[in-house]
C-alpha positions in Angstrom: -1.4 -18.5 9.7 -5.1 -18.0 9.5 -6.8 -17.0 6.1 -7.2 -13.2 6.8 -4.1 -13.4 7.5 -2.8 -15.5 4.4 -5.3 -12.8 2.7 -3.1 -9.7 4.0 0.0 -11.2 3.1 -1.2 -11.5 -0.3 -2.7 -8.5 -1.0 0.5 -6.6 1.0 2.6 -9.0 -2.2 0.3 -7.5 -4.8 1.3 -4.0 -3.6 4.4 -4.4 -3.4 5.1 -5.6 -6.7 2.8 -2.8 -7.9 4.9 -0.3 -6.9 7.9 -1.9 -8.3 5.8 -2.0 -11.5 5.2 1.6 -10.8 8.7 2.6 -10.4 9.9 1.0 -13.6 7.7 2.5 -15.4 8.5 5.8 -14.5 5.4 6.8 -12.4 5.3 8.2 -8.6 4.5 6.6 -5.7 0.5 8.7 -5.9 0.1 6.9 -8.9 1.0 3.6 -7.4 -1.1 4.5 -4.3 -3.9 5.5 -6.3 -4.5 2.8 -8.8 -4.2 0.4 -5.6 -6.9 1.9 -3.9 -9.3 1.5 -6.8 -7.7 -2.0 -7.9 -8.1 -3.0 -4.3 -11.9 -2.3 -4.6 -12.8 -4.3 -7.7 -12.7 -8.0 -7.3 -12.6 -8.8 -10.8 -9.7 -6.3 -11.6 -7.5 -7.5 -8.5 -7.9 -11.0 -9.2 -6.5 -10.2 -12.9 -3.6 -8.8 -11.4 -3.1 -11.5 -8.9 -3.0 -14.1 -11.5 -0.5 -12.3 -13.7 1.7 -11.8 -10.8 1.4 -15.8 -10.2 1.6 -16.8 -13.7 2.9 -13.9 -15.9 -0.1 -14.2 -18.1 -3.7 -12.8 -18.6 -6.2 -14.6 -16.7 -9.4 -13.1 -19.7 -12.2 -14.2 -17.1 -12.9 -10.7 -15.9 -14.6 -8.2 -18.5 -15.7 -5.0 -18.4 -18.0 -3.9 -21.0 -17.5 -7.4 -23.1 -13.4 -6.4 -22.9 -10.8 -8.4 -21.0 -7.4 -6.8 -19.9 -5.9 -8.1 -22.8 -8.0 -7.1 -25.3 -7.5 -3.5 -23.4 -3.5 -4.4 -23.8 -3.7 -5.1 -27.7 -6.2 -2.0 -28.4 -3.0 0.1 -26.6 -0.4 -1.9 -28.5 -2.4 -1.4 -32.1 -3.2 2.3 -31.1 0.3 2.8 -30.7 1.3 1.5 -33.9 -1.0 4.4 -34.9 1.2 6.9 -33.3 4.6 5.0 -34.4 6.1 8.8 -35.6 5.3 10.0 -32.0 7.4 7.9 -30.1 7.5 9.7 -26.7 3.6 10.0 -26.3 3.3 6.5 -26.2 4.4 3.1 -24.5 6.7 1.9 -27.2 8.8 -0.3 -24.9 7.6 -0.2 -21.5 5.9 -3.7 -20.8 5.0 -2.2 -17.3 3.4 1.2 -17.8 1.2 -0.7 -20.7 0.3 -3.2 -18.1 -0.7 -0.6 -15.4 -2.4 1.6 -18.3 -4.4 -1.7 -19.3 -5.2 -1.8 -15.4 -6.0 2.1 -15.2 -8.2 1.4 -18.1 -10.4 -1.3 -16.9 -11.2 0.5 -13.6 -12.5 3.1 -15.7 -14.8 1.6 -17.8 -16.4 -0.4 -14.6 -17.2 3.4 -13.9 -18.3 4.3 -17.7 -17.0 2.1 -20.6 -18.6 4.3 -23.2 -15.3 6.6 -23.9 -13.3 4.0 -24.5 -15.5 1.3 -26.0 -15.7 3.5 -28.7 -11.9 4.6 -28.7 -11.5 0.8 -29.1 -13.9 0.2 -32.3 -12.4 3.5 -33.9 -8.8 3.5 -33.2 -6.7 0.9 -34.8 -3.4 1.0 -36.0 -2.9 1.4 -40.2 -1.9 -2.5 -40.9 -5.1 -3.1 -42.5 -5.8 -2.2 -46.2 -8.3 0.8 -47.4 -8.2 2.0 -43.6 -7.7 5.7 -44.6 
């Protein structure tokens, strides 16, 4: 097997296991389709997803506006502790839909980080003293 070949195999893995991802965590198959074709088209973001695939953990050498995909992931985690009394709006116990959220996120702000760079530095979740 050649490398563009090895590369096609891979990338045909990749999707594959996204859509799984996608199924469990109750999104359609456009979503799944969707967030491919922009994963697909950012290096950085592609090879996050590759490595968690590989190694079930965050790779952090990719960033988009100074923010890694897991510092994306623990900004939705501590946001949601934010929302704890509204339990359907958030991600309270799917691992998948906050990984693909994290992903969705990321592509984003390599369009225009500035929404959620500052969603980031103003919502936190209540754990700290004198926030409100």
């Amino acid at each position: 097997m050649n490398q563009e070949e090895k590369l096609a195999k891979a990338l045909q893995i990749l999707k594959e296991w996204l859509d799984e991802l996608t199924k469990r965590a109750g999104e359609d198959q456009s979503y799944a389709d969707r967030l491919w074709d922009r994963m697909k088209n950012s290096n950085g973001v592609l090879r996050e997803f590759a490595y968690y695939h590989d190694y079930g953990k965050f790779l952090c050498e990719y960033k988009a506006a100074g923010y890694t995909l897991a510092d994306i992931l623990v900004w939705q985690v501590d946001h949601f502790k934010a929302y704890l009394d509204r339990p359907n709006e958030m991600n309270r116990y799917r691992q998948e839909k906050l990984l693909l959220d994290s992903l969705d996120i990321m592509l984003q702000m390599e369009q225009d980080p500035t929404v959620y760079v500052e969603k980031m530095r103003g919502e936190t979740g209540t754990d700290f003293v004198d926030k409100y």
